[in-house]
C-alpha positions as CSV (number, residue, x, y, z in Angstrom):
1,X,40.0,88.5,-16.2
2,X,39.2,85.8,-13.7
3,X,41.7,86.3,-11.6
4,X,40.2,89.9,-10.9
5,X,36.5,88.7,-10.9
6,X,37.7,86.2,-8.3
7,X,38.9,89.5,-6.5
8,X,36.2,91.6,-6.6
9,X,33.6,89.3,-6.2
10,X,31.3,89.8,-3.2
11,X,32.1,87.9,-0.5
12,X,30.3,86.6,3.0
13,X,31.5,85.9,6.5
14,X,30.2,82.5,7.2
15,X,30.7,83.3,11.0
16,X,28.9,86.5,10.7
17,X,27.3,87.0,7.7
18,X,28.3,90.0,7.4
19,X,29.8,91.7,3.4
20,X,33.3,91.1,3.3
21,X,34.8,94.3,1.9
22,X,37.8,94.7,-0.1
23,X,40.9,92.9,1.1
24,X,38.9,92.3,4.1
25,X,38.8,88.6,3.5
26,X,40.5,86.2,5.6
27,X,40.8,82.5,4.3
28,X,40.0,79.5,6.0
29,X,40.3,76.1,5.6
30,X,36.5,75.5,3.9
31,X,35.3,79.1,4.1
32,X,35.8,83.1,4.9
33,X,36.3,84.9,7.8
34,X,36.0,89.1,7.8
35,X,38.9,91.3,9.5
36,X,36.2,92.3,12.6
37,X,35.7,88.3,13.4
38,X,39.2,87.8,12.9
39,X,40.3,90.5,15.5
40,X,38.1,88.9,18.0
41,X,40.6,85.4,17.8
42,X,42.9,85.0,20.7
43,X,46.8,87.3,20.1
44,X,48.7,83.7,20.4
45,X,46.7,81.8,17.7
46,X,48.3,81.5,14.7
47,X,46.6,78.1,12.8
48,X,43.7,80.5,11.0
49,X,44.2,79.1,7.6
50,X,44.1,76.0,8.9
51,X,41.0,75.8,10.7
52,X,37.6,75.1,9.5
53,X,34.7,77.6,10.6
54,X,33.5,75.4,12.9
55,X,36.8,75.6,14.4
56,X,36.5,79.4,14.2
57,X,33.2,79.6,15.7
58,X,34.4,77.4,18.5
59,X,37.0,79.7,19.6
60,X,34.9,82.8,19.0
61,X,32.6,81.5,22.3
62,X,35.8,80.5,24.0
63,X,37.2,84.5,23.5
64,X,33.1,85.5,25.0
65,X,33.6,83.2,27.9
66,X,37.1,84.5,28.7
67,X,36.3,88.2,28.9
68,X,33.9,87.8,32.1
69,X,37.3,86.5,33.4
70,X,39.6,89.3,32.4
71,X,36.8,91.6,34.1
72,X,37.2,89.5,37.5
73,X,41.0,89.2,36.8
74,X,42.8,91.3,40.2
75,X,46.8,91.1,39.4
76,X,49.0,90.7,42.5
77,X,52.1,90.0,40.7
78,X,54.0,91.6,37.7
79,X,56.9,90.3,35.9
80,X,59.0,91.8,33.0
81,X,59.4,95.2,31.7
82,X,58.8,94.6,27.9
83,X,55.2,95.8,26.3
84,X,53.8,92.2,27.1
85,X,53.9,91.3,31.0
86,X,53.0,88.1,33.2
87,X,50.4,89.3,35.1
88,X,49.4,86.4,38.5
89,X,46.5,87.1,40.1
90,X,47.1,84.5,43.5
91,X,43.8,84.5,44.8
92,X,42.2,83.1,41.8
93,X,45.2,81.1,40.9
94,X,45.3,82.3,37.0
95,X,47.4,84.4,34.9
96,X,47.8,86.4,31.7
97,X,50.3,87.7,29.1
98,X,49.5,91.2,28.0
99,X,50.1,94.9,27.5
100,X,48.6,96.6,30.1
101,X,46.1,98.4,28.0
102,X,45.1,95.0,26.9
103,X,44.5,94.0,30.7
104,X,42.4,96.8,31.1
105,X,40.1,97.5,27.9
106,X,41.3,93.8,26.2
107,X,40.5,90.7,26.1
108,X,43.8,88.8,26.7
109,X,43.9,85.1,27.2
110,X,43.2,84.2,31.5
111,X,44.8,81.1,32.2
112,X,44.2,78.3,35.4
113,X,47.7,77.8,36.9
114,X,47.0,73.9,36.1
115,X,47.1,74.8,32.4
116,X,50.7,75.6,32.7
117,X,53.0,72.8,31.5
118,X,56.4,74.0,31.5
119,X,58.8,77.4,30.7
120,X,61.3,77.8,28.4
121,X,64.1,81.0,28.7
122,X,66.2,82.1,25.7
123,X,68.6,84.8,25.5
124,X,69.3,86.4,22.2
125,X,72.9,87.6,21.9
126,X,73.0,90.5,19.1
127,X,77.0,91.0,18.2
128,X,78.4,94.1,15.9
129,X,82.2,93.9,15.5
130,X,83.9,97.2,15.1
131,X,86.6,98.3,12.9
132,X,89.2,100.9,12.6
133,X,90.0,103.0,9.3
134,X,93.5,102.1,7.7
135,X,94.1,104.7,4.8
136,X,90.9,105.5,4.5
137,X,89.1,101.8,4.7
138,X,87.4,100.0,7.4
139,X,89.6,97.5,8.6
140,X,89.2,94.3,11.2
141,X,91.2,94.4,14.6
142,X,93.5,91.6,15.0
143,X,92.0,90.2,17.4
144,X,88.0,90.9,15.9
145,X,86.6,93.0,18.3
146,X,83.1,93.0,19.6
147,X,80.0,95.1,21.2
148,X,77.2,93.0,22.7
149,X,73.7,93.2,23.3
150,X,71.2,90.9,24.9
151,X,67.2,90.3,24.6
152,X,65.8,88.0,27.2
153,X,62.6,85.6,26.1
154,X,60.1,83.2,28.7
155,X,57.9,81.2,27.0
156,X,55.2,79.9,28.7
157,X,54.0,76.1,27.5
158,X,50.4,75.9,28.1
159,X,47.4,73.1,27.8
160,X,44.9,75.2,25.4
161,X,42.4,74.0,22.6
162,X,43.9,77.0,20.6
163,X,47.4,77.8,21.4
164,X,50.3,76.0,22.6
165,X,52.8,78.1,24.2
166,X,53.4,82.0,24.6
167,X,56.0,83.6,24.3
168,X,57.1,87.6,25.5
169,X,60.1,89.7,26.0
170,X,61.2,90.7,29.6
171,X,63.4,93.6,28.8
172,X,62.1,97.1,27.3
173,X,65.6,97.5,25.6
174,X,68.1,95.3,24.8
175,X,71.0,94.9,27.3
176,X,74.3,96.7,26.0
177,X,77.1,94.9,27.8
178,X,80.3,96.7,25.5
179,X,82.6,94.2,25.0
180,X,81.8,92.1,27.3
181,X,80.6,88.6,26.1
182,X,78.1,87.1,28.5
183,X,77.4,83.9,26.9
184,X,80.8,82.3,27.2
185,X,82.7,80.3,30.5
186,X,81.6,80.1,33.5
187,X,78.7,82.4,33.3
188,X,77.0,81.3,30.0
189,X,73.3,81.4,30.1
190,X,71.0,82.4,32.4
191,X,73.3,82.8,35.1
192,X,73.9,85.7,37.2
193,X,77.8,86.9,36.9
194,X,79.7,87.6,39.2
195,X,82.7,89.2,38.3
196,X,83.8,91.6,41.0
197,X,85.3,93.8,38.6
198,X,81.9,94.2,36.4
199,X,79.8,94.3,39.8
200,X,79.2,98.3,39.7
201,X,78.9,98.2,35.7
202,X,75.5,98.9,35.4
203,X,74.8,97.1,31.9
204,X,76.0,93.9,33.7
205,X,73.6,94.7,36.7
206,X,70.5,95.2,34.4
207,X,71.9,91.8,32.4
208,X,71.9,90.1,35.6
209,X,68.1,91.5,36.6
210,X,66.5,90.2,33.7
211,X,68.4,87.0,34.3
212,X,67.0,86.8,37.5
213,X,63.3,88.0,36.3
214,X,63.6,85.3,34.1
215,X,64.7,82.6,36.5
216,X,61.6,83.6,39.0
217,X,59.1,83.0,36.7
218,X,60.5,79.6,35.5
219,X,60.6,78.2,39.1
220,X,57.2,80.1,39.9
221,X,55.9,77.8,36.7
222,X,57.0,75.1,37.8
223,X,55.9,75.9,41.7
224,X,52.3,75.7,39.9
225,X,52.8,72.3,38.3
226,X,54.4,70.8,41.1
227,X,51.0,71.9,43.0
228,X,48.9,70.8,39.9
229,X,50.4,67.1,40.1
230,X,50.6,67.1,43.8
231,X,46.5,67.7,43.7
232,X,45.4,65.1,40.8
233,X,47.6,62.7,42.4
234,X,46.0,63.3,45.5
235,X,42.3,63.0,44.2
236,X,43.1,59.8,42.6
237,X,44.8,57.9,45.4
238,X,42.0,59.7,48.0
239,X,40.7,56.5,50.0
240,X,43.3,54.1,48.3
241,X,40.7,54.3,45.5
242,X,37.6,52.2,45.2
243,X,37.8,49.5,42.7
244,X,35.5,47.4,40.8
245,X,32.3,49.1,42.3
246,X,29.1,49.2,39.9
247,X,26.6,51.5,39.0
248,X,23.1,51.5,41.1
249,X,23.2,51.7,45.0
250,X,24.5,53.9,47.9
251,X,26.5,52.6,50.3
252,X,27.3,54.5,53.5
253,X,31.1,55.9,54.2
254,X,33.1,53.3,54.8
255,X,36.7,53.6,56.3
256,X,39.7,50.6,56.0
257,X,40.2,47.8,54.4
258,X,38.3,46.4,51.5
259,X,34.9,44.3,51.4
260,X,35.5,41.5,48.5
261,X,33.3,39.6,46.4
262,X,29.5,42.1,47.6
263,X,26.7,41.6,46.1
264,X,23.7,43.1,44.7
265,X,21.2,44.4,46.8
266,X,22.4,44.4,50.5
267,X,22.2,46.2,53.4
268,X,24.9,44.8,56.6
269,X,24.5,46.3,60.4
270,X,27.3,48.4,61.6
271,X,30.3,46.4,61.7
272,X,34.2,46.9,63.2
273,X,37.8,45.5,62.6
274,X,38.5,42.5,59.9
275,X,35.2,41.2,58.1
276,X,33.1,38.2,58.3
277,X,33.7,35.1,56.2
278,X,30.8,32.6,54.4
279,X,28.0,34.5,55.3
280,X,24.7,33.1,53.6
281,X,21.8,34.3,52.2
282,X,18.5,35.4,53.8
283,X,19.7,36.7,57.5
284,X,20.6,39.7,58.9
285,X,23.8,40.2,61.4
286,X,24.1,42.2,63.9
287,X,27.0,44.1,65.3
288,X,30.1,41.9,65.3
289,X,34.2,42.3,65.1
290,X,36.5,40.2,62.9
291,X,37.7,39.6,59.9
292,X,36.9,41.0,56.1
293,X,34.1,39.7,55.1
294,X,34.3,37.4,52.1
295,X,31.8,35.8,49.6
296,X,28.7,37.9,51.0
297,X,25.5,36.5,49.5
298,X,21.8,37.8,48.7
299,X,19.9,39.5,51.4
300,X,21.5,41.9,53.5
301,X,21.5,45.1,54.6
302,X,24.8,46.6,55.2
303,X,25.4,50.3,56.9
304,X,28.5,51.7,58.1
305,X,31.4,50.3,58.2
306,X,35.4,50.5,59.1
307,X,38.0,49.0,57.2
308,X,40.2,49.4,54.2
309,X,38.2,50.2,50.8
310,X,36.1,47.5,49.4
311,X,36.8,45.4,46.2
312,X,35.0,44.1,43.4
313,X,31.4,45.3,44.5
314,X,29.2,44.7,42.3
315,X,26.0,46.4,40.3
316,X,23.4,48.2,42.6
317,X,26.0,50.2,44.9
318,X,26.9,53.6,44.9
319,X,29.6,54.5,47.5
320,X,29.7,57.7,49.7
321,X,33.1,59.6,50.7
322,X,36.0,57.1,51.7
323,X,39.4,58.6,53.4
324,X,42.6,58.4,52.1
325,X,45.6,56.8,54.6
326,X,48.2,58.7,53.3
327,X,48.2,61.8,50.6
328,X,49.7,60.8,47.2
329,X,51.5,64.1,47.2
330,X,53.5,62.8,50.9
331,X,53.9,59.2,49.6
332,X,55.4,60.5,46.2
333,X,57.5,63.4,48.1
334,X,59.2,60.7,51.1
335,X,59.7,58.5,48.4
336,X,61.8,61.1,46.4
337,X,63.5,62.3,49.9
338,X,64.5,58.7,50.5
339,X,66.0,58.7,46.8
340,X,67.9,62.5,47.4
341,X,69.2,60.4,50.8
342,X,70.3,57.5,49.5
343,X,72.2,59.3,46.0
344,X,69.9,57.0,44.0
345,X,68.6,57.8,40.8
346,X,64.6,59.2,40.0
347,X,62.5,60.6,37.7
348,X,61.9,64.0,37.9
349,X,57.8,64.6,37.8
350,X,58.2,68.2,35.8
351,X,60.8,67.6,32.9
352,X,60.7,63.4,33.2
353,X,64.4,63.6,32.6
354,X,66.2,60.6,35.1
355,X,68.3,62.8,37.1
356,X,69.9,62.3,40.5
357,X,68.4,65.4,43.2
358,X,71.2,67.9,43.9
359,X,70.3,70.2,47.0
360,X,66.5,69.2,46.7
361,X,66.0,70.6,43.3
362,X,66.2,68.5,39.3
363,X,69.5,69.5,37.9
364,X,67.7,69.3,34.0
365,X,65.0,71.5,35.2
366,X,66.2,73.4,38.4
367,X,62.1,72.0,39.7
368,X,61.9,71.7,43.6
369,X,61.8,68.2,44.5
């Protein structure tokens, strides 16, 4: 009896507030969601019972926020032919995986190119061994004989509050190859065959276009985290970073080497080449050339400036635009040219394996170096 009153009793979404009706409920962690709140969660989310509503709510106005960008979404790229494609939309530098009704009247999930972190291919192989009839039973060939049939898989690893990777089929059908094993020698994996004799076979060419579907869309993932890493490292070295600089004051743009040891409150004419040394309080200085200026004291006004970035300034200071010498991304990419030279050993920046470059590109990972 109370299991059924448990059942039947009435029942509110605490997202909505909407009646829950029969078999409408769906659990979560400290509460009940109804089937129309549930629909609204993102297709690759699959921790419901799990979250808290809270969470639930959370991710409701993430889904809100996302469909203003499915409706400015403009694909110039498709991959795949399975119901679920990768749809790339260049100019915005985002992407999607979805049916195409789903693109149009949906709300899949729109991804930044930076969110992707890395992409994984799988092949399935599907075997069915077939027999001959001996006196009227099914018997084994001596050898076993086989048929094969392929299904080929990218998942896509992605940095997401709600989902961590997703995953779609790039063939409509599966790939009949007969009895012709393509998983085995030379050719195993995602590999392209090239077996003159199989060359006009045409379940052998539509194996080798998915594997070749596939491998596009791994390298073009990887072509966006190489960008990614190439841009965050570059914001981070841009000027040879400031450091040590404290909260208050604006400084004008300073190029070159560092100021050490500023203090608060001071304003220094324009000055050029290697700073000053002991300068004292209470006097202003006009425009000289020297050295880096050390030990500055109270009292001085200090505008423009050339030099490498300044050190250890202190409270009062807020510093405008400083240039970089040298990009991160063309320090990090001589430095990995001089390694490829040289046969040396490096660490690959997409898979973090320690590889040695062949032709340019991470054995592990196949990533352009």
């Amino acid at each position: 009896m109370g299991l059924f009153g448990n059942l039947f009793e009435k029942k509110n979404c605490d997202v909505c507030g909407e009646e829950i009706k029969l078999l409408g409920n769906r659990k979560l962690e400290d509460g009940n969601l109804c089937k129309n709140c549930a629909s609204k969660l993102s297709p690759w989310f699959d921790e419901r019972r799990h979250s808290t509503v809270s969470q639930i709510k959370d991710q409701l106005a993430y889904r809100e926020a996302n469909q203003s960008k499915v409706s400015s979404f403009r694909s110039s790229q498709v991959y795949g032919q399975g119901s679920k494609r990768l749809y790339v939309d260049n100019t915005a530098c985002r992407f999607t995986i979805a049916t195409e009704k789903e693109l149009s009247g949906g709300n899949p999930d729109i991804l930044d190119f930076s969110q992707a972190r890395s992409c994984d291919l799988d092949i399935k192989e599907n075997r069915h061994e077939e027999k001959r009839t001996v006196d009227g039973k099914s018997v084994s060939y001596v050898p076993p004989r086989y048929k094969y049939s392929y299904d080929f898989y990218v998942t896509i690893r992605v940095d997401n509050p709600y989902f961590d990777d997703m995953k779609f089929q790039i063939n409509s059908f599966s790939v009949d190859t007969g009895n012709t094993c393509m998983t085995s020698g030379g050719n195993a994996g995602w590999k392209i065959n090239t077996n003159a004799s199989l060359r006009n076979n045409m379940s052998i060419n539509k194996y080798n276009e998915c594997i070749s579907t596939g491998d596009q869309i791994k390298n073009m993932v990887y072509g966006w985290m190489g960008s990614s890493m190439t841009q965050a490292a570059g914001a981070q070295m841009q000027g040879f970073s400031q450091q040590g600089m404290q909260q208050g004051f604006a400084q004008p743009q300073m190029q070159g080497y560092p100021q050490q040891g500023m203090q608060q409150g001071f304003a220094q004419p324009q000055m050029q080449g290697y700073p000053q040394q002991g300068m004292q309080q209470g006097f202003a200085q006009p425009q000289t050339q020297g050295y880096p200026q050390q030990g500055m004291q109270q009292g001085f006004a200090q505008p423009q400036m050339q030099g490498y970035p300044q050190q250890g300034m202190q409270q009062g200071f807020a510093q405008p635009q400083m240039q970089a010498a040298a990009p991160a991304a063309a320090m990090a990419g001589a430095a990995m040219a001089g390694a490829a030279v040289a046969g040396a050993q490096i660490t690959c920046p997409y898979c973090d394996a320690t590889i040695t470059p062949v032709n340019g590109k991470c054995p592990v990972c196949e990533g352009t170096l």
